[in-house]
C-alpha positions in Angstrom: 96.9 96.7 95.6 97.6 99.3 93.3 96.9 99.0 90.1 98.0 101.2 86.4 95.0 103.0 86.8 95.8 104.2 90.3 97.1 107.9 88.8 99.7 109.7 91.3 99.1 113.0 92.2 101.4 116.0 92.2 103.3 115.7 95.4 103.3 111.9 96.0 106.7 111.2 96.9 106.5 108.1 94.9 106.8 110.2 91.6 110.3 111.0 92.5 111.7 107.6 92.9 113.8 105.9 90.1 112.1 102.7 88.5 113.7 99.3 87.8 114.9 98.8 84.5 113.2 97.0 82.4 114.6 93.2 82.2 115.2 91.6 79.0 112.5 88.6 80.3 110.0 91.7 80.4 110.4 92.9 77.2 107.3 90.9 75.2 104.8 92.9 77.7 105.9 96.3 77.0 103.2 96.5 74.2 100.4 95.4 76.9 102.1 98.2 79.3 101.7 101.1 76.8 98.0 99.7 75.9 96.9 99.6 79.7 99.0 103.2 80.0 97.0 104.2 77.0 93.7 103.2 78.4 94.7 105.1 81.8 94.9 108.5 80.4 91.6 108.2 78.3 90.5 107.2 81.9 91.6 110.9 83.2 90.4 112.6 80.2 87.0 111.2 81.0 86.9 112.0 84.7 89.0 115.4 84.9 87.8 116.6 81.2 91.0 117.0 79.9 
């Protein structure tokens, strides 16, 4: 399963699909989202040095 740490490459075909909208029901996790978002870049920082 993949996960919001699972960071797609350049080329993935999946980067050029639309996402859902977000659904009002959704909306008290957006916070939690942009934390584990957040925590995903320091995550490439780390590894790639960027």
């Amino acid at each position: 399963m993949k996960t919001i740490h699972d960071i797609l490459k350049l080329g993935d075909p999946r980067l050029y699909q639309s996402c859902e909208p977000v659904l009002q029901s959704e909306l008290p996790q957006v916070s939690e989202w942009t934390q584990q978002l957040h925590e995903a870049m320091k995550d490439i920082r780390r590894v790639y040095g960027f």
